[in-house]
N, C-alpha and C positions, 0 to 999 in steps of 0.2 A: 547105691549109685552104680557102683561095679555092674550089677548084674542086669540094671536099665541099661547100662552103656553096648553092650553084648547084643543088643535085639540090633536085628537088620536095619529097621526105620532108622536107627543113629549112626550107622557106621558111616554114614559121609557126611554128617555132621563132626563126627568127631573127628576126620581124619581133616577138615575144613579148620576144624580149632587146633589141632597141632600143626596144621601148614599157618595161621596166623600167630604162631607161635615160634616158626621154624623148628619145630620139631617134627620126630617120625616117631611111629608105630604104631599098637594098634590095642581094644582093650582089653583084649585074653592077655596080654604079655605085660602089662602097663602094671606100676605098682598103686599107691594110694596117689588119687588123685589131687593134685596141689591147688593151692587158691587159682594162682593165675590160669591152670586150667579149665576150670570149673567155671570163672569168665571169660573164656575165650566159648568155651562150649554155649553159653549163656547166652550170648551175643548169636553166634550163628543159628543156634535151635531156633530165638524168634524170628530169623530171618527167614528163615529154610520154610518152605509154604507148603512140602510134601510131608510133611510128618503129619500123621494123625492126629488130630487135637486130643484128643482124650491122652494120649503117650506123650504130647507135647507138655498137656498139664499136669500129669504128673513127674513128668523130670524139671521142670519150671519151678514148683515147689522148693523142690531141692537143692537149685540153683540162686535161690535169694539170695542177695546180701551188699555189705557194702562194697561194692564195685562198680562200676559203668553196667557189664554186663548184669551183675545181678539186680541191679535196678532196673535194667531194660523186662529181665524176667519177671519181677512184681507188677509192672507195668503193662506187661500184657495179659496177667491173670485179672492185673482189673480191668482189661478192656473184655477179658471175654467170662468173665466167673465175679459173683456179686462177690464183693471185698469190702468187710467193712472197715468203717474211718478209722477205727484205733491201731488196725493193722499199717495204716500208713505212716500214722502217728510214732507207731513205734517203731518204724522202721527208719524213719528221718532222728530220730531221737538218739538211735546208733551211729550217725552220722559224725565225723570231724569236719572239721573246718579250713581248709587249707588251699593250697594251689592247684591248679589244674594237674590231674594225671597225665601221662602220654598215652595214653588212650581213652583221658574222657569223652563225654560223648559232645557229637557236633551238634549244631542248631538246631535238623531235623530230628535226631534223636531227643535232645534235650525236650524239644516243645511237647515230641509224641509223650515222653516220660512225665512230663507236668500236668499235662491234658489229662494220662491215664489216672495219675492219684488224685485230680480233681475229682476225676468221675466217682473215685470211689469216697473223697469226702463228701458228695453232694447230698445225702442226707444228715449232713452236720456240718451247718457254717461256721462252728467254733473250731477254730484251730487250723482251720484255709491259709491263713495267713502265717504261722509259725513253720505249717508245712512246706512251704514256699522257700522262704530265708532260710530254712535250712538243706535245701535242695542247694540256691541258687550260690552260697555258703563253698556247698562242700566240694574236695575233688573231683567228684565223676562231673563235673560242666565245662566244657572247654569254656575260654573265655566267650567265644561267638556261642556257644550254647547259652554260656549267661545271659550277653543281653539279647539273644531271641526268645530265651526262657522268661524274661524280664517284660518285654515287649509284645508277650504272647498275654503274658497273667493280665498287666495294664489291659488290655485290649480286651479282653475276654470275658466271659458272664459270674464265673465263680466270688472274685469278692465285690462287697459293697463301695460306694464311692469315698466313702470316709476309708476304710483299708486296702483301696487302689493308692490314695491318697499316701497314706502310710509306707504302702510297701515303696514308692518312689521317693519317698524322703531317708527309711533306711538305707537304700540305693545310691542315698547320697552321702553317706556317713552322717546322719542326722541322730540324736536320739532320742530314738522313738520305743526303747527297750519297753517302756512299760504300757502303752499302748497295745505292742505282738503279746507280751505276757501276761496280758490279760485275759486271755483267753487260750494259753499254750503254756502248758505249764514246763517244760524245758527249755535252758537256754538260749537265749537269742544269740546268735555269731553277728562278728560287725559284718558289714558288708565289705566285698572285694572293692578296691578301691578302684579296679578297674571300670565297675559299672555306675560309677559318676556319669560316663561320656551317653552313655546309654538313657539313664536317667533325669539329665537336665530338659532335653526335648518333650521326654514325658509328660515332667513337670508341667510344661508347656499343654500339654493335650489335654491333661487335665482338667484345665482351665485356668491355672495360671498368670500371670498377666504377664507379657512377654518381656515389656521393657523394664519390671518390677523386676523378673529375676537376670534379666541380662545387668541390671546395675547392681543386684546383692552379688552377680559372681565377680564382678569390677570390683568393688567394694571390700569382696572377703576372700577374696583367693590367695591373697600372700598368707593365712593362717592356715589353708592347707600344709600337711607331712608335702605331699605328692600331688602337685594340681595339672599338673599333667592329664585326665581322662578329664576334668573338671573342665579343661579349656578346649580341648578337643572338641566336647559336647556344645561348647560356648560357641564354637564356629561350627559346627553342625546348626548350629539355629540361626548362626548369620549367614549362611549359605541357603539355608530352606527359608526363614522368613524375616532378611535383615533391612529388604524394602519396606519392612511395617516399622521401623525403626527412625528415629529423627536422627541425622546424620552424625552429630555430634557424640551421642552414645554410641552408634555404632564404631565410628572412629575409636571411641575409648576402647571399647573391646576390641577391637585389631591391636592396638597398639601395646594394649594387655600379652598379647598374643607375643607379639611383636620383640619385646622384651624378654621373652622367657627364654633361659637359656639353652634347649634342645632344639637344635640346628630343623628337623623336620616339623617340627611345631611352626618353627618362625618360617620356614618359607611356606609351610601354608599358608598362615596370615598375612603374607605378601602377597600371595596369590589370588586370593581371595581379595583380598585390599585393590590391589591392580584392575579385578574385573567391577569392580561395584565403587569407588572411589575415584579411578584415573591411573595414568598411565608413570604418576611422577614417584609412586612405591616399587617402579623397577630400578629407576633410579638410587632408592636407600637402598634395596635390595643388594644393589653392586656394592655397596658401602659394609655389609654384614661381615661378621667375624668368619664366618665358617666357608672353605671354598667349593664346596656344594654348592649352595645357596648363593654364591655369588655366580658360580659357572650357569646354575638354572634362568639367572634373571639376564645374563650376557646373552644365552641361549633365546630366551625369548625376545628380547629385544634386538637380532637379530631376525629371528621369523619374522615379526612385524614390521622392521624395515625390507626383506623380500617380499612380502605381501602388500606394502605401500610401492 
């Protein structure tokens, strides 16, 4: 790697990944190269459009692994060099499970990185799905990479509608362990619990029935750890399509909403309540615990008497 790093093509690559590193120097003086820099270098190589591809592919090689950058590196070897499935396989397999890094990667990146190992699973639809939940799983996803990664796969031609199906119920915290490992023989991570809010509207696209799952979330959200993304996602759907809803249900889920105790949850549900309901949940509004929430609803109820 030392003596790749030395050709002229990389020196403003490299000097690009110690300046996102706030480091200096250069690689004739540089000692053994450490993880974080190796993704930092990872990250700019694919960036950088003036490197030669052939020098590009072979420092890429090098640069695999588990980090944001080195997954951006595997990532673009499959978009441009046939990569077969099991290399993907086992490269998600090396995978942990955990929180976002601070510098995972963002939506764009995340999708291009989903897209790429599709490409490379797509003469093998066994294990599409394993590959996935363990991307969608691990650190290197910011949360917004999650659910654009999430939002990309639903959408997209790589799995069948029975394991679109699947992957949106994992999503949900569902278990569906034996469904992914059925065809994925390492194991499944639960899902972040973040990507509920992402994955209720899915649900919906699916096919779904909309008022069937807006009453299982009314119905089972108090058994949620954390329903919090759960509800979020619950007023994503009444905000995108709660006019297909008969008013009563809809009510229930505002009021679901309404209820919960994070101060920014409930004044969305106010708000949302105020435009599709009437004007008298600015009223409870003023009545809420938190003075946020009551300063927003004074606020608007104001504007709209200078506007009357």
């Amino acid at each position: 790697m030392q003596d790749l790093l030395t050709q002229p093509h990389l020196q403003t690559v490299y000097h690009r990944a110690l300046r996102r590193l706030g480091r200096t120097g250069s690689p004739e003086d540089s000692g053994e190269v450490d993880q974080d820099l190796l993704d930092a270098l990872a990250r700019e190589l694919c960036a950088d459009r003036r490197v030669p591809d052939g020098l590009r592919r072979e420092v890429l090689r090098e640069l695999v692994g588990p980090t944001p950058g080195g997954l951006q590196a595997l990532a673009w070897l499959c978009r441009n060099q046939p990569v077969e499935a099991g290399v993907a396989m086992s490269f998600v397999a090396g995978l942990s499970a955990g929180d976002p890094t601070p510098d995972a990667l963002d939506p764009r990146e995340a999708v291009e990185a989903l897209e790429s190992l599709m490409r490379a699973m797509e003469a093998s639809r066994s294990g599409r799905l394993g590959v996935v939940v363990r991307l969608l799983a691990s650190p290197l996803f910011s949360e917004a990479g999650r659910s654009a990664g999430l939002k990309r796969v639903v959408s997209g031609p790589w799995l069948t509608p029975g394991d679109r199906r699947t992957l949106v119920e994992w999503a949900l915290g569902l278990d569906v362990v034996d469904e992914i490992a059925a065809s994925f023989s390492h194991s499944i991570p639960q899902a972040p619990v973040s990507l509920a809010r992402t994955a209720l509207p899915c649900l919906v696209d699916q096919g779904e029935d909309l008022a069937g799952v807006v009453r299982s979330v009314v119905a089972n959200a108090a058994s949620w750890a954390d329903p919090r993304p759960l509800l979020q996602g619950l007023l994503d759907l009444l905000e995108r399509s709660g006019a297909e809803l008969q008013p009563a249900l809809r009510r229930q889920a505002l009021d679901l909403c309404r209820r919960h105790k994070e101060a920014l949850l409930r004044r969305r549900a106010y708000q949302l309540a105020a435009n599709t309901e009437g004007p008298d949940f600015l009223q409870e509004a003023l009545r809420d615990r938190d003075f946020g929430v009551r300063s927003w609803a004074l606020s608007r109820l104001n504007r709209s008497k200078t506007q009357d």
